[in-house]
MARKERO-862882 format. One line per field, with one value per residue (C-alpha): residue in one letter; x, y, z. Coordinates in Angstrom, 1 decimal, m for minus. Example, Ala and Ser with C-alpha at 12.3 -4.5 7.8 and 13.67 -1.06 7.14 Angstrom:
residuo = A/S
c1 = 12.3/13.7
c2 = m4.5/m1.1
c3 = 7.8/7.1
//
This chain:
residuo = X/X/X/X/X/X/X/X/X/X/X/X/X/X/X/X/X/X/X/X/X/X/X/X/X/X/X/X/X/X/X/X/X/X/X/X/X/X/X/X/X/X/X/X/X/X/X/X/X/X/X/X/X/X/X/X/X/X/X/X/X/X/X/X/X/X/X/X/X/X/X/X/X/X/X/X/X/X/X/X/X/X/X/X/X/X/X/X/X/X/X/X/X/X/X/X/X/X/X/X/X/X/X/X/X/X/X/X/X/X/X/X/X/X/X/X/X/X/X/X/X/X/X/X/X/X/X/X/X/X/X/X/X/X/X/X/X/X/X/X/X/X/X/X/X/X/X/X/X/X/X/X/X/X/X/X/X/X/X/X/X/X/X/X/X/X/X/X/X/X/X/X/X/X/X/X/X/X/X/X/X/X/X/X/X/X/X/X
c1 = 359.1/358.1/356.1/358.5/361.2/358.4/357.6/361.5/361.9/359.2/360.6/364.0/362.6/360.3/363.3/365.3/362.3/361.6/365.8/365.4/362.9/364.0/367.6/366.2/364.6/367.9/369.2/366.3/367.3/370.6/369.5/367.7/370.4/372.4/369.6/369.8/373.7/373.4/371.3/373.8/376.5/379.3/381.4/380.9/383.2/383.1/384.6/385.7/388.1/388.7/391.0/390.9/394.3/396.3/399.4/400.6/404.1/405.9/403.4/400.2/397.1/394.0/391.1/388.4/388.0/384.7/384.0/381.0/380.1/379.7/379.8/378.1/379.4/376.5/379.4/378.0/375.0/374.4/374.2/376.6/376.1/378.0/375.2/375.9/372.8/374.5/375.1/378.4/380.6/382.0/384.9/386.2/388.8/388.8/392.3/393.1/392.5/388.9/386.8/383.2/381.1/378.3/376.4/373.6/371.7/372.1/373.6/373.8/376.5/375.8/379.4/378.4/376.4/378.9/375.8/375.2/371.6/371.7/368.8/367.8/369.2/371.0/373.5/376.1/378.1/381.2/383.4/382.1/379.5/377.0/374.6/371.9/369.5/367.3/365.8/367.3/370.3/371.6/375.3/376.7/380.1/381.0/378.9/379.8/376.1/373.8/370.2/366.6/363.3/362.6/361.8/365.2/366.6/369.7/371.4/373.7/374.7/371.3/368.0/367.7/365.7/363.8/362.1/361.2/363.8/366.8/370.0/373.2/377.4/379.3/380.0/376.5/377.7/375.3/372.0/368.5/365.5/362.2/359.8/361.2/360.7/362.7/363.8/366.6/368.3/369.6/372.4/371.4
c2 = 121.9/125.4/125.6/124.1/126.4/129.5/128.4/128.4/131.6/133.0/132.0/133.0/136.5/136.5/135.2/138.3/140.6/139.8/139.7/143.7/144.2/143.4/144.6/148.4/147.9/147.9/150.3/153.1/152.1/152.9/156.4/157.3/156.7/159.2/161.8/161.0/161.6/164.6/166.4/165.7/167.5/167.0/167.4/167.5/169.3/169.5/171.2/174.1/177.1/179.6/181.6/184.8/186.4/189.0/188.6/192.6/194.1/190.8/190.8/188.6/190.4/188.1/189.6/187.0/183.8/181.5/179.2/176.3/173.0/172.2/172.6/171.0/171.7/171.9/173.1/170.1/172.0/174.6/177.6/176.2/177.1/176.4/175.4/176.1/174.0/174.4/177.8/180.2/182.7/184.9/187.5/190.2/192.3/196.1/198.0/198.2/194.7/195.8/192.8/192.5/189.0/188.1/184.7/182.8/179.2/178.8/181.0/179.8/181.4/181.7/181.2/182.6/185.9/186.3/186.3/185.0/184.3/184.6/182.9/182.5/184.6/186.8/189.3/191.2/192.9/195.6/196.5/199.5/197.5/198.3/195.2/194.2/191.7/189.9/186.8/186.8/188.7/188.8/190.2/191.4/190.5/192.3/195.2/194.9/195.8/194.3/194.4/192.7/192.8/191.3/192.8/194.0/195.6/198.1/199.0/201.6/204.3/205.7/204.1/201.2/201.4/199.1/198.2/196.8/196.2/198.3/198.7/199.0/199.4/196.4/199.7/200.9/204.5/205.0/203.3/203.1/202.4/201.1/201.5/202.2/203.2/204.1/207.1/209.1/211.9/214.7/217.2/221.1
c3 = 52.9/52.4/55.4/57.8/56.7/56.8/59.9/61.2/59.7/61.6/64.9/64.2/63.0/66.8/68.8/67.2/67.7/71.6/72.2/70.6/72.7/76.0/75.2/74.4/77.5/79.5/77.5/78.3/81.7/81.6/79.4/81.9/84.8/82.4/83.0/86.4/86.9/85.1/87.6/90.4/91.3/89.4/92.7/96.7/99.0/102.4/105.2/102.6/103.7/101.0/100.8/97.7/98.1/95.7/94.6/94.0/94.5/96.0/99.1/99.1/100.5/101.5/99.7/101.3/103.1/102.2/104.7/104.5/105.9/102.1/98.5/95.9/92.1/89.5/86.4/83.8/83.9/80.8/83.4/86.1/89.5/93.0/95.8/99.6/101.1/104.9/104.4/104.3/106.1/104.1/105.3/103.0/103.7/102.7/101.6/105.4/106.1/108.2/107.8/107.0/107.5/105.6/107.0/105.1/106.1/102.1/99.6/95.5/92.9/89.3/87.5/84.5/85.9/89.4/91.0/95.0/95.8/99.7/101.5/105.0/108.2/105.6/108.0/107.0/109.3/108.5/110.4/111.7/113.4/111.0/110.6/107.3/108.7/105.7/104.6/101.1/99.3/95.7/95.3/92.1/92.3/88.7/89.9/93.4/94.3/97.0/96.5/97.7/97.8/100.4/104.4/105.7/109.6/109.4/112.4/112.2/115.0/116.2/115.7/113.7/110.2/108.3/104.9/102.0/99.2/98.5/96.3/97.4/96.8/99.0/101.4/102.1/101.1/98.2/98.3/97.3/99.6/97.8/101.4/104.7/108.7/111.2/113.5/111.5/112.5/110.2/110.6/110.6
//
């Protein structure tokens, strides 16, 4: 009697055992669809238009307008980020409501650090028709700083100039050059 009830115990125990076994598996399957979800986006947008405005003395001023094919929202991450893998337009407007557009293929903002990573047929041109051509642009937006270190073209009045890396205000009034070329001209 002894051994027929052993002998029922162990089956009961190996039934239990094998039913653990293949239950955890479906579980690590579903843990790792959790891992899965949370590398994607938390949110798509598509089609987006922008718009920054400032609300000061009963008038509202338009500050900026983002425009993008699409968005994809990376905040569940632990350093959240916005990604623009179709690129951007950007317009900002200036105190006098002069515009300057900045274009990108892709373009990546950091919430946490306000700064845009600007990749691929970087260009920014202000409204006094002075054009940055580059392959990649980081933007402080605390700051308000432009810099790169990458190959860039600058056209302004006169000859154009060119380079290697550079720092810069949003306004190109006071900047660094790291290594440059060009024809300049220089008032006596």
């Amino acid at each position: 009697m002894i051994k027929g009830n052993l002998h029922i115990i162990k089956n009961v125990v190996t039934a239990i055992v094998v039913t653990l076994f293949f239950s955890c598996s479906n579980d690590f399957d579903d843990v790792q669809k959790v891992g899965i979800l949370q590398n994607q986006p938390i949110g798509e947008a598509e089609d987006i238009d922008l718009k920054y405005t400032e609300y000061k003395d009963s008038t509202v001023r338009l500050l900026a307008n983002l425009l993008s094919p699409k968005m994809l929202d990376y905040s569940n991450r632990s350093f959240a980020f916005s990604e623009f893998p179709d690129g951007i337009e950007l317009i900002i407007y200036d105190e006098n409501n002069n515009k300057t557009t900045i274009t990108s293929d892709y373009a990546i903002v950091y919430s946490e650090t306000d700064i845009i990573d600007l990749r691929g047929n970087v260009k920014i041109a202000t409204h006094e028709k002075d054009t940055l051509f580059t392959e990649q642009l980081f933007y402080n937006q605390k700051l308000e700083w432009a810099f790169t270190n990458e190959a860039w073209l600058f056209k302004r009045s006169g000859s154009p100039s060119y380079g290697i890396g550079f720092d810069s205000d949003k306004e190109f009034k006071n900047f660094q050059l790291l290594e440059m070329g060009g024809d300049f001209e220089f008032d006596n």
